[in-house]
N, C-alpha and C positions, 0 to 999 in steps of 0.2 A: 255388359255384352253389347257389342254394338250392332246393328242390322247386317244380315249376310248377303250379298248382291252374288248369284252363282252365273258365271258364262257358260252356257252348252251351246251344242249342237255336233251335226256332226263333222267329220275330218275336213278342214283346210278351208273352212267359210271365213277365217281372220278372224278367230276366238283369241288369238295369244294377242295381236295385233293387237283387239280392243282392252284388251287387261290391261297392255302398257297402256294404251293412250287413256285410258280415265282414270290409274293410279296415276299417269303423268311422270312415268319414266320407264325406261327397258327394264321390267324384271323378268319377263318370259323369254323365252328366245323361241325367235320369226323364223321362217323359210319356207320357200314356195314349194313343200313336200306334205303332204298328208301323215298325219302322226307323230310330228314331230312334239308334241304334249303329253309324258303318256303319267307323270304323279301330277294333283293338284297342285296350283300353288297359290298362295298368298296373296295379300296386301292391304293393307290399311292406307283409304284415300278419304279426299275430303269432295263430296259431289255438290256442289250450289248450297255449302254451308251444314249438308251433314255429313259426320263422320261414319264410314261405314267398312266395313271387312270385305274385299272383292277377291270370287276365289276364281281360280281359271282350271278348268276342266281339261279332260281326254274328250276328242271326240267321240260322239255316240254313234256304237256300231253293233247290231245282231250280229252275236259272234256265242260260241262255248264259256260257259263260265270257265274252264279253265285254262282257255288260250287267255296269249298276251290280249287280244283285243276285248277277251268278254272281262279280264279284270280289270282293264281299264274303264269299260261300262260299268263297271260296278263302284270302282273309287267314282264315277262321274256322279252315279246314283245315290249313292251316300252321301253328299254334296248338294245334291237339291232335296235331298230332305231335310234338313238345315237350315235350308235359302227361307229365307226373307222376300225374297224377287227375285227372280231366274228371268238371266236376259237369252232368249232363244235366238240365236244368231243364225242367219239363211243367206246365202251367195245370193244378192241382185240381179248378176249378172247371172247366173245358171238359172235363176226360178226357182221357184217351187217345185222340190223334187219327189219323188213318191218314200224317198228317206225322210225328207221334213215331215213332208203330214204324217207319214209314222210316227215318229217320234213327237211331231206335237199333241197326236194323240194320248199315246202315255205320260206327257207332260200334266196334257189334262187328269190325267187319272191318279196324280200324285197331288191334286188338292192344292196344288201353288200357283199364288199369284206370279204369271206369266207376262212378260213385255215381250213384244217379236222385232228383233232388229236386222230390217234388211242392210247386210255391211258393202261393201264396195260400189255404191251407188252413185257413182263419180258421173256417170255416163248418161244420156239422153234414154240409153235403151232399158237400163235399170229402173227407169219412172213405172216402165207398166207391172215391171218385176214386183216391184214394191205392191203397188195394187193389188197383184194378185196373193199378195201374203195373207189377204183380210178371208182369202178363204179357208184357214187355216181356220179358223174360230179363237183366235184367240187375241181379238181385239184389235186395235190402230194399231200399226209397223211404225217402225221411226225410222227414214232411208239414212244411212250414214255410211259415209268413206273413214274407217279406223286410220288408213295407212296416211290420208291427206289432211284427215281432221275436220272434214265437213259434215257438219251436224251434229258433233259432239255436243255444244253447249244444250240443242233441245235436247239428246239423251240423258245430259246428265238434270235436265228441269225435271222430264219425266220419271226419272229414276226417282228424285229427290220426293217429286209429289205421291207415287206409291209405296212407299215406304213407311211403313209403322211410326206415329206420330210419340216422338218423344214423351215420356212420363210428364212431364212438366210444363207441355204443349198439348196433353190432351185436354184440360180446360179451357185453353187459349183460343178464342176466332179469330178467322185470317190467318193473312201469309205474311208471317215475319220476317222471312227472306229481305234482304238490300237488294231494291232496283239496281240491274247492270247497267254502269252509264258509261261509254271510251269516250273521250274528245279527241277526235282524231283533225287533220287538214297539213295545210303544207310547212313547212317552215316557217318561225319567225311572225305567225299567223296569231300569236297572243294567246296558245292552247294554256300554257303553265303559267301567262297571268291570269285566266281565266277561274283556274283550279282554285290559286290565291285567293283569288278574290270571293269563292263561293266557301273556302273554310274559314275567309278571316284571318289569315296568319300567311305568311312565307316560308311556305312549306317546300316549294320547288324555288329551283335560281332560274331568275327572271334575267333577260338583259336584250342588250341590241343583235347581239351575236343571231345568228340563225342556228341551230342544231343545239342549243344548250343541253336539251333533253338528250338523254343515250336510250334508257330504258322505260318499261312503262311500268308506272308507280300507280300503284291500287291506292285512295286513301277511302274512309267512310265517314257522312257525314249524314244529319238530321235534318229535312227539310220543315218549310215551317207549320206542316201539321205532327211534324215528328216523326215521321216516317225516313226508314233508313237509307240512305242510297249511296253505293259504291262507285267511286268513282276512280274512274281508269285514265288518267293524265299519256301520252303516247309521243314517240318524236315523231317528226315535224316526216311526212311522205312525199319524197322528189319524184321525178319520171325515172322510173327504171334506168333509162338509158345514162342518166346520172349518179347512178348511185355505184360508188368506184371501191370503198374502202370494202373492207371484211368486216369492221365495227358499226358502218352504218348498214348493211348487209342484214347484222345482226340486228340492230336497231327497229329496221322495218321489216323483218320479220316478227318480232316480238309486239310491234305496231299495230299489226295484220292480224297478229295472233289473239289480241285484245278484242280489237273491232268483232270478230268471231265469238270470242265469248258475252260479248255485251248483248242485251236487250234491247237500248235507245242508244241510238249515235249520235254525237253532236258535231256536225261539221262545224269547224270554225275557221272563218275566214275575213279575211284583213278589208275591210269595208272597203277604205280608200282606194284597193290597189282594183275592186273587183272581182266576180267571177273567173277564175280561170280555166283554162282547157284542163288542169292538174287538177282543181275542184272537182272537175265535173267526172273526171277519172272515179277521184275517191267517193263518190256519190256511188256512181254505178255498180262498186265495189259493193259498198254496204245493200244495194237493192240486190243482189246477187248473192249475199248471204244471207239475206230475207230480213233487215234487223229496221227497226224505226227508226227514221231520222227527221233530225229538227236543223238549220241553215241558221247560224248564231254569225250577223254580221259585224266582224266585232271592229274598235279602232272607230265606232259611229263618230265620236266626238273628234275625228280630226275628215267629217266629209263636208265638205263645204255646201253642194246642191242634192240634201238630202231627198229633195220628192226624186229627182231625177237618176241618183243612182237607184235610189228602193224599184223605181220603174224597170230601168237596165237590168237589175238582178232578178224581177219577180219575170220578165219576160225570159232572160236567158233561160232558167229553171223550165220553165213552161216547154221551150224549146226544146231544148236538150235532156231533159229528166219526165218523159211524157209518160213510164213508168212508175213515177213516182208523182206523181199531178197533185198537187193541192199541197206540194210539202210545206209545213209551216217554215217561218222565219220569222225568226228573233232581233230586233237593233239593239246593239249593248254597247260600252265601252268597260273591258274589263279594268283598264286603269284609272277609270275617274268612278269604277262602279253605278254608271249609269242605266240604268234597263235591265240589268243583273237580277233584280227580284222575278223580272219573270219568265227566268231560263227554267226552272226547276219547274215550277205549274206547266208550261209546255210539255218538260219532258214524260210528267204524268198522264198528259193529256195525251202524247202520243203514243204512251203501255199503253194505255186501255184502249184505243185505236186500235193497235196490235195486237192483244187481246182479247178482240173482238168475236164473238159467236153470232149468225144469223141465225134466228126460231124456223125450225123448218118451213114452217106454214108460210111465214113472209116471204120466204124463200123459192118458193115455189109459186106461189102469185107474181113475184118478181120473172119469173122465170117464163111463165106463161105470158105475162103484156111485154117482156124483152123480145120474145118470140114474133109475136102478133106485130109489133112494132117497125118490126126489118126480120120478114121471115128468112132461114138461113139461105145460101146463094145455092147454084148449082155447082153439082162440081165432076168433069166427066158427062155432062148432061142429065145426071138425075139429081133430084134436089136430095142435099141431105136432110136425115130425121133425127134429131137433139129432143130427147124425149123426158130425160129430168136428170136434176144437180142434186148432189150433197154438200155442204162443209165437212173435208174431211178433217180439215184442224183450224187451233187458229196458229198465232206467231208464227210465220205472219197468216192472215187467213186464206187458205186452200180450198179451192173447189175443184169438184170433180163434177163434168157434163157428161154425161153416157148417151149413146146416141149410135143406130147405124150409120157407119162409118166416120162416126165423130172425128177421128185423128184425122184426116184428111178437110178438117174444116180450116179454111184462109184465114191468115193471121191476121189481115186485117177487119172478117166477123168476132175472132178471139178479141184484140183490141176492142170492139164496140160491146161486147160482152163483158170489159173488163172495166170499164170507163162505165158504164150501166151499174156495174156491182158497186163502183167507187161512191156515184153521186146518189144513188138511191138508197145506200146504207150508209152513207156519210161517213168514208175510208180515208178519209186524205191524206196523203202521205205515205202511207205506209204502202211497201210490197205487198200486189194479189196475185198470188198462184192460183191458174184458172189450167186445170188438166182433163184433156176431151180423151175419152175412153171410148174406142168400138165396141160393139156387140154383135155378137154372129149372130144372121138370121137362119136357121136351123132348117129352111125352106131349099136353102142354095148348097150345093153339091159340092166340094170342097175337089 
């Protein structure tokens, strides 16, 4: 029997939406009409290396058990008592509705482990939606756009990590999982001799050509503590404005689509030619998906004034990637296998960067001399009041400031608060999501 992953909630939150998108093809049928789900259905997917049974529900509606809508609550109901994990799906975009907490209520009262997925959270304004789901009680939300695919790779980590620990895995510690790794960059950039050169063999076609790659080739390989790590080879990413055919179209879509499921990215870029405007694109890309990245300058063995390009690249990053500050950087040459040994300890180094959890206590001390140090500005002419932080997650790590009238704090005190979080927990590289939350003061008249 394999674990049962059940989708509720109720009508038109993009319950069918997300069934396809983590079985990873259209079995349900979409449309922007409420009820258009009304028997379960199926499927067997594979979520971050477990196999599991995902079923898709009716939405949940107070209704007559013998109308259409209370049989459909009841096939839903019969369904999550079965489930393994029930993922409670809620509109981002609508909020938290007095239907949700209903029904997360009875969620509660059926004994199952519950995940809350705020779905359509494409948006700037579904950030606070999402927050507000923690009032549900029923633990961390995970924001995710089913229909666009953003944030699926965390749902399916968290799905994977709540899930009843296989027979033959409950004496095993640790996480067996293969680290996500895409080598992404532009063209012609030595992505597919790089791949070569870290399994040993010629496994992709190498050449001068630019674009040899079409598709992106998952292989998996043992690093030198034995640890597993999946690697995702990608073609070569032009400026948009370039990109003419329908097969390269598809190309860098599936490119895109990799970068999204990875954990660490590794830019790789052609040493000799330099940093380019097109790097720095694909950079921002991946801080934008939140995923760690490591700057693998590769082709080292054909630079002539090595201090002086490492100089040029370590300043342009500074410049240009001030979101990602500290990113490391790698000098390799994948064809003479030069500095190749220490792409993979890097890439390790940057999970557990991203990875990362702050102990509240330090956190909060951090928080109070950030404070004292450059108290917040004015804004309106009254000063704001930032009054305390959580981590709300890490990968990458999330925090939340609450504060009267926090959201109206100047993005350049968020930078100083975000550059303070970097250097004093030793974040480098990796994206920080830092999210300033208001608080009503219950004194003021609405």
């Amino acid at each position: 029997m394999l674990p049962i992953v059940v989708v509720a909630g109720r009508p038109n939150v993009g319950k069918s939406t997300l069934f396809n998108r983590l079985a990873g093809r259209r079995i349900a049928l979409v449309a922007d009409t409420p009820g258009v789900t009304r028997d379960r259905k199926e499927a067997e997917a594979t979520l971050r290396g477990r196999d599991v049974t995902l079923i898709d529900t009716a939405g949940l509606e107070e209704a007559a058990p013998e109308t259409l809508a209370g049989r459909m609550r009841a096939g839903s109901a019969s369904a999550v008592e079965q489930a393994d994990l029930v993922l409670f799906v809620i509109d981002a975009r609508a909020g938290v509705t007095p239907a949700d907490a209903h029904f997360a209520q009875w969620l509660r009262r059926q004994g199952k482990p519950v995940l809350v997925v705020a779905n359509k959270a494409e948006g700037r304004l579904a950030t606070s939606s999402i927050l507000d789901a923690y009032a549900l009680g029923l633990g961390d939300p995970v924001g995710v756009s089913a229909e666009h695919g953003d944030g699926i790779a965390d749902l399916m980590s968290e799905i994977a990590d709540r899930l009843p620990a296989k027979e033959e895995e409950v004496e095993a510690a640790g996480d067996d999982r293969p680290l996500k790794l895409a080598i992404v960059g532009r063209p012609n950039a030595g992505k597919s001799t790089l791949l070569n050169r870290l399994l040993g063999e010629e496994r992709m076609i190498t050449g001068p050509e630019p674009g040899l790659t079409r598709d992106a080739i998952s292989v998996i390989l043992a690093d030198d503590q034995g640890r597993a790590v999946e690697i995702v080879d990608t073609a070569g990413l032009r400026r948009r404005s370039k990109v003419e055919e329908s097969l390269e179209k598809m190309s860098v879509s599936s490119a895109i689509q990799a970068l999204k499921m990875a954990e660490v990215v590794v830019l790789c870029v052609d040493a000799a030619d330099g940093i380019h405007d097109q790097d720095l694109q694909i950079a921002r890309l991946v801080e934008r998906e939140g995923r760690a990245c490591i700057v693998a300058l590769n082709k080292w063995d054909a630079v002539a004034d090595r201090n002086a390009t490492r100089k040029a690249v370590t300043e342009r990053l500074e410049d240009s990637l001030a979101q990602m500050k500290g990113i490391p950087v790698v000098t390799l040459s994948a064809l003479t296998g030069a500095g190749v040994e220490r792409l993979l300890p890097a890439v390790r180094l940057a999970h557990e960067v991203w990875n990362k959890r702050v102990p509240t206590g330090e956190l909060n001390r951090w928080f109070e001399q950030a404070l004292e140090t450059h108290q917040p500005p004015l804004v309106s002419g009254r000063r704001l009041k930032l009054r305390y932080v959580t981590q709300a997650k890490a990968r990458p790590p999330t925090f939340v400031v609450f504060g009267t009238r926090a959201e109206q704090t100047p993005e350049d005190y968020t930078r100083y608060l975000v550059n303070s979080l970097r250097e004093t927990f030793k974040l480098p590289g990796t994206p920080i999501r830092l999210q300033l939350r208001g608080t009503k003061n219950p004194f003021v008249d609405e």
